[in-house]
N, C-alpha and C positions, 0 to 999 in steps of 0.2 A: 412346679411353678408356684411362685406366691402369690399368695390370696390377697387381693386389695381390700382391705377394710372400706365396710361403705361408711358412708356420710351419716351421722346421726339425723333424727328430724329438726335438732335444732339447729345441726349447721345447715343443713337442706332451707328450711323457714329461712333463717339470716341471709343465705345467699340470695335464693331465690326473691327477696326482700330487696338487696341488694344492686340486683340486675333490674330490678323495674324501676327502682333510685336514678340508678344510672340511664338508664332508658327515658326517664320522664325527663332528664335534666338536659339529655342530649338533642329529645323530642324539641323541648322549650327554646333551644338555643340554635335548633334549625330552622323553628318557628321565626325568633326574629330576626335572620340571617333572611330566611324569605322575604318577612314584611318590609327589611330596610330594602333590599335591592329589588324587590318588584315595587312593592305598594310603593314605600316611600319615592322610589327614582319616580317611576308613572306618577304619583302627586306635582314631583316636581317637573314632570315634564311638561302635564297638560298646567301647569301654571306658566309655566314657558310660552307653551303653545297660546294661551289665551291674554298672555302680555303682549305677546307680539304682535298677536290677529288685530289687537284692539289700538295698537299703534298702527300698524299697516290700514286700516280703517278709516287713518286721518287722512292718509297719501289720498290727492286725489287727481292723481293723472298729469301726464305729463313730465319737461325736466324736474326732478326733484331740487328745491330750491331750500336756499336758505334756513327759510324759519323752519322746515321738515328736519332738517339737521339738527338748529339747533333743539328739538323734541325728542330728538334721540338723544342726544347728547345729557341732556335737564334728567333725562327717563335711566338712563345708562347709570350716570351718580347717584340716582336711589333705590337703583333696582339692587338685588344679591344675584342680576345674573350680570354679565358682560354684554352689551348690547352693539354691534358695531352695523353700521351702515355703507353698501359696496354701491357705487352706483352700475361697474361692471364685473362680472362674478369671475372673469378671467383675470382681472387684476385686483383680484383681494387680498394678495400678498401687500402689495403697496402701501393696504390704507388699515395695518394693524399695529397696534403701539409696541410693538416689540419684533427685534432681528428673528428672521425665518429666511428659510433657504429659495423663497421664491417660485416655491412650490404650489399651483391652485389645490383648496380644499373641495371645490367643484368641478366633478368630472365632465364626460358628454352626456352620461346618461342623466346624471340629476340635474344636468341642463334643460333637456329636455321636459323631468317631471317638473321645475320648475315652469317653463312656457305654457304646462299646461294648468297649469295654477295652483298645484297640489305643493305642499309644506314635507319639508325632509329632515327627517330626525336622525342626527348622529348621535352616539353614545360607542362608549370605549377609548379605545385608545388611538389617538389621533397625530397622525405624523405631525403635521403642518407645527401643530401646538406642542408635540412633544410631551404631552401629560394624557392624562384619563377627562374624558368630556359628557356633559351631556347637554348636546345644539341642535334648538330647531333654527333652520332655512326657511324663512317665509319671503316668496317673492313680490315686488312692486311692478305689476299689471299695467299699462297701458293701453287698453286693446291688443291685448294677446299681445304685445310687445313689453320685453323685458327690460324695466328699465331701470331696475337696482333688486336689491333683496337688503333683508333683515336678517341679520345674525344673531343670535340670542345663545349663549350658552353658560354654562356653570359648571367649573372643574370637578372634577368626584374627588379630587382628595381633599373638599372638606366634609362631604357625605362619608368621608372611608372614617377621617377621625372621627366625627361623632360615633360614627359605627365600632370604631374600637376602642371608645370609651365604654360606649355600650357593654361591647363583646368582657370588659375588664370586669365589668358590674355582675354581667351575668355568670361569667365562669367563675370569678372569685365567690359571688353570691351563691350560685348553684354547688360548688364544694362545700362552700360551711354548710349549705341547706341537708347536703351528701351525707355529710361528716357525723353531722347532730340525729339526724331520720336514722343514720343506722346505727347510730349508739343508743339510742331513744330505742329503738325496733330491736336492740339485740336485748336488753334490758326488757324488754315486755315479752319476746318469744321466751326469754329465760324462766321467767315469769310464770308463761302458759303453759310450757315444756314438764316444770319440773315438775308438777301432777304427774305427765304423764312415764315419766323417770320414777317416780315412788311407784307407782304404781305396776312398771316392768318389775321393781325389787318385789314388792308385794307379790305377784303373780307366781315370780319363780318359786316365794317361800310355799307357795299354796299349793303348787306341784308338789315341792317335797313334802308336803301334810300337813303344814306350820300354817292353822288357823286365826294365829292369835292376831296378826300385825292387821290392821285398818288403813287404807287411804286417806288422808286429812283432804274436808271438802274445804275451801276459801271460798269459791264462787259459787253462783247460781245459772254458770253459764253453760253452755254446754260438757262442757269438761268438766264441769263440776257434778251436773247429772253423771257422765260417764264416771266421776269417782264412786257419788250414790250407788249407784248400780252394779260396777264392780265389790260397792265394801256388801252389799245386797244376796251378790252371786257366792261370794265368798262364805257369809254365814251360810247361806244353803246349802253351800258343800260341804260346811263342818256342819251341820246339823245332819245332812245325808251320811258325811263320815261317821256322826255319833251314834245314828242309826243302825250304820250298817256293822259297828263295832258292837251294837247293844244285840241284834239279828245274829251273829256271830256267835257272840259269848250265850245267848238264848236258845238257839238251834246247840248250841256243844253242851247246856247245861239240859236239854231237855230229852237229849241222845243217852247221857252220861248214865243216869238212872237204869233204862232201861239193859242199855251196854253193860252196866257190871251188874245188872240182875243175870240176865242171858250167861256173860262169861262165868261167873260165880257158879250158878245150878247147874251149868254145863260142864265144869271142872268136877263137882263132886258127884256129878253123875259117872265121868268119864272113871275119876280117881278110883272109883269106885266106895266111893264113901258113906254112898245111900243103899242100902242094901235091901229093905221092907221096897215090896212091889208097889202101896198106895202110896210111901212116902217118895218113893221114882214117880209114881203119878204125878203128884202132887208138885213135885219141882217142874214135871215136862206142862204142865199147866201153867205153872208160873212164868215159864219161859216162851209158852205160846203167848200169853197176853200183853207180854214185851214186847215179842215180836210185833204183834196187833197193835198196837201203841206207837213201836216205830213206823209201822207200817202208815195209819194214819197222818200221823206226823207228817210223813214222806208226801202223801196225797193232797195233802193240804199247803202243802208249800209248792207243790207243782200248779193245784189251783190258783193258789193267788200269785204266781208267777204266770200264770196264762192271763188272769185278771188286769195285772199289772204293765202287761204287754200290749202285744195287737190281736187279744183275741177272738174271734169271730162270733159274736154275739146270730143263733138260729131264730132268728123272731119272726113271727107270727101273730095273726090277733089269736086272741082267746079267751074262755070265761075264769078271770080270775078265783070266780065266788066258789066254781065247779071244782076246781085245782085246790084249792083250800080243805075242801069236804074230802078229797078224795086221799091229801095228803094227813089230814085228821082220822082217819079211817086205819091208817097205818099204825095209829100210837094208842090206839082203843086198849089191846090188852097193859098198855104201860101205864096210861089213864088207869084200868080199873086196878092194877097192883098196886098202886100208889092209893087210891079211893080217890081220885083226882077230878072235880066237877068240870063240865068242858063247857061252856057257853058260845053256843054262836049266834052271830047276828048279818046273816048277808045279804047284799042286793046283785043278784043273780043277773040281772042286766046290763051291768058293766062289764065291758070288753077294754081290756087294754093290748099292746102288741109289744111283743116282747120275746124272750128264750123260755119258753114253758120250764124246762129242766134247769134253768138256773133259777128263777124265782122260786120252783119247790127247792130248790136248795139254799135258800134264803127263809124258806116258811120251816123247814125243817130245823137248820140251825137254829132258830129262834125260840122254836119247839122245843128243842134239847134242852136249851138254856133253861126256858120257863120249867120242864117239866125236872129239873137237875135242882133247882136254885128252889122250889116249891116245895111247902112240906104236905106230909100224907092229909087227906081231907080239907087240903085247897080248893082252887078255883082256876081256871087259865078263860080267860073273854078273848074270842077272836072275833073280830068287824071289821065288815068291808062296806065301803059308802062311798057316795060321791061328795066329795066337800072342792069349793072353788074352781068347777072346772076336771078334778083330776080322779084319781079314784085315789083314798084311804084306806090303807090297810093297818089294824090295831090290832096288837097283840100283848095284852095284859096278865100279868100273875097275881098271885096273893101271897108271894116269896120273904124272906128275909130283906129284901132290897140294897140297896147299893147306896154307900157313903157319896156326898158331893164332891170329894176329892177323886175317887177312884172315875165317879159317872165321868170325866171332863175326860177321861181315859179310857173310856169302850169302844173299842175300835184296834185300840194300838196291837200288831202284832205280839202273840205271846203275852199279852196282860190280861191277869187273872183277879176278877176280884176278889174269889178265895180260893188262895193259890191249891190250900192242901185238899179243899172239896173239890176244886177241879180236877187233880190231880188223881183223886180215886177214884173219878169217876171216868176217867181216862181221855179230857177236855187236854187242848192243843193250844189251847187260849189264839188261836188261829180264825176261828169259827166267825165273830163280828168284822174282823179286820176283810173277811170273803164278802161278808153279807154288805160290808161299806160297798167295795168293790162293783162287786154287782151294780149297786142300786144306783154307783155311780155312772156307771155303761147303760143302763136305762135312764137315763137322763132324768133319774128322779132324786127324792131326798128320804134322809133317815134322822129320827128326833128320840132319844132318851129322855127318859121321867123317871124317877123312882126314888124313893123315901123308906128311910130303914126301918125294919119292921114292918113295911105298909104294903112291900111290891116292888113291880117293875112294870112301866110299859114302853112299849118300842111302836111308833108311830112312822109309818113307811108312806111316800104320796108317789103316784106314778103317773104318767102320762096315760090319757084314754084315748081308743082309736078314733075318737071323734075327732081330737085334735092335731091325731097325726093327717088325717085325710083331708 
């Protein structure tokens, strides 16, 4: 079966544009197709009706004489309607200025509504006359006796002309109006459209990976924000691509090392090429610290992929100050090899609520960093305070510190500020990009300071349980 191509949206728009053109213009012209034949005929009827009442008004009883006549007669010549005078309703054939078949236009019934004094409106089409009318009957009373009527009427075929003069005005007028609205209408849908036409083209290339092309914004209208926002979405997904091209090539550069360490010591052990039993040690040493390296590696990217996820954050309140001391406790023999001064300053009273085991693992990483990056007979200051509401945690070295170029860079997966010191000392450059993480899931913030030669401090603020309750 073949497939019907649909309708673009700008032939949809033009049609659809179209049909309420045509709708409006049909509307308009049934509009005064209405007002001529109600409103206008009913105008003219009750002007009928009240020319007549007000001649019938003069009659004042009795044979109708003379000068009654001639008032109809003087009224007839100026009036736009026909005004004839019957003195009996059964021979009003006789007394009309033109041949008719002598047929009454008054039957028994409207004999009657006449007697009783009531006025009869003809309209349509009327034998006697043989055209389109519209007549009122108004009868002359004498004490319930009938003793002539008033005829009053006016042909509709000069109401149909004016009407189809009219009708010529508006149907000619209402096409050009047609003609122009949606040539005008197709011209500004084209207009709106083609945004959104660049912008199909655009999308398909961004599927196939092609970052480069931009949607041109014109307006500030809505479609224009939608161009914004797509050229918006777009960089973010070449910036996400470049990312995760740069995650790629940094995971396989940072495997690589360890991988031809392991295969290497592994082949010359298997080869048999090592033959002294320390220097077999020695490689299987080598090759465990590989392993331990990729291992880590492996751990930490499974962390900050739980981080990065929906991962279930186990919070509780607790004493941040305690947690500190207890995690400082751990690095004492590293501290004293190093000859490393520890300073603390805490306020024991703050509780904040939180994942106990992620924040040491935030206090930890941070440790490493300081006690890695610091040299022998340093100093590391840890403080914890209440500042603004929140709790402050400060964790300072007396390290070599960090360039202004790199600091604007801690955080980034896999960035090192000294690649080769990190690197022996078996850093993942993973480690702050976790600690971001986190602190980001605690709905706190994380601040870098540091100055070469001077240090480093890492300035952490966390919500207290005061203000979760």
């Amino acid at each position: 079966m073949k497939r019907i191509k649909a309708l673009s949206l700008q032939k949809k728009l033009w049609l659809t544009i179209s049909l309420f053109l045509g709708a409006a213009v049909l509307f308009s012209y049934m509009m005064i197709v209405y007002i001529y034949e109600n409103i206008y005929i009913a105008n003219i009827e009750q002007n009928l009706l009240s020319e007549g009442m007000n001649l019938a008004k003069q009659y004042e009883g009795g044979p109708i004489d003379e000068s009654f006549k001639q008032k109809v007669e003087w009224l007839s010549e100026i009036s736009n309607a026909e005004i004839v005078l019957v003195n009996n309703p059964r021979e009003l054939s006789a007394c009309l200025p033109f041949e008719i078949d002598h047929h009454s236009i008054i039957n028994e019934k409207e004999r009657e509504q006449l007697l009783e004094g009531k006025t009869i409106t003809k309209k349509g089409y009327e034998q006697t006359f043989a055209r389109n009318i519209l007549g009122i009957i108004i009868p002359l009373l004498d004490k319930h006796r009938l003793m002539g009527i008033l005829y009053l009427y006016i042909p509709l075929a000069s109401i149909e002309e004016v009407f189809q003069q009219i009708q010529i005005f508006v149907l000619s007028g209402g096409a050009i109006f047609l003609f122009v609205t949606v040539f005008v209408g197709r011209k500004i849908i084209i207009h709106l459209t083609n945004p959104l036409k660049h912008m199909e083209h655009v999308a398909y290339k961004v599927s196939q990976g092609d970052f480069s092309e931009k949607v041109a914004v014109f307006t500030e209208d809505e479609i224009g924000q939608l161009a914004k926002a797509f050229n918006q979405m777009s960089s973010a997904l070449a910036e996400e691509d470049q990312r995760k091209k740069e995650f790629l090539a940094n995971v396989s550069h940072e495997l690589r090392t360890p991988l031809s360490y392991v295969k290497g010591y592994s082949e010359a052990l298997l080869d048999g090429v090592v033959r002294e039993e320390e220097q077999k040690q020695k490689y299987l040493k080598l090759i465990h610290r590989e392993a331990s390296r990729m291992q880590r590696l492996v751990r930490d990217l499974l962390d900050l992929a739980q981080l990065e996820g929906t991962y279930p954050l186990h919070q509780t309140p607790f004493s941040i100050a305690q947690l500190a001391e207890e995690t400082i406790e751990k690095y004492e023999p590293f501290l004293h090899e190093k000859n490393i001064h520890i300073e603390m300053n805490v306020d024991h009273d703050l509780i904040v609520v939180g994942d106990p085991d992620r924040i040491e693992q935030v206090l930890q990483n941070l440790i490493d960093n300081a006690l890695r990056y610091t040299e022998d007979g340093g100093t590391i200051r840890l403080e914890i305070a209440e500042k603004q509401g929140k709790c402050q945690m400060v964790i300072a070295d007396t390290g070599k510190g960090i360039s202004p170029h790199d600091l604007e860079r801690l955080g980034e997966r896999f960035f090192r500020a000294d690649r080769s010191r990190s690197r022996e000392h078996g850093g993942t450059g993973l480690g702050l990009a976790i600690v971001k993480q986190i602190i980001k899931l605690h709905n706190g913030s994380i601040h870098f300071e540091s100055e070469l030669g001077k240090g480093t401090t890492v300035s952490i603020l966390l919500p207290l349980y005061q203000e979760i309750r």
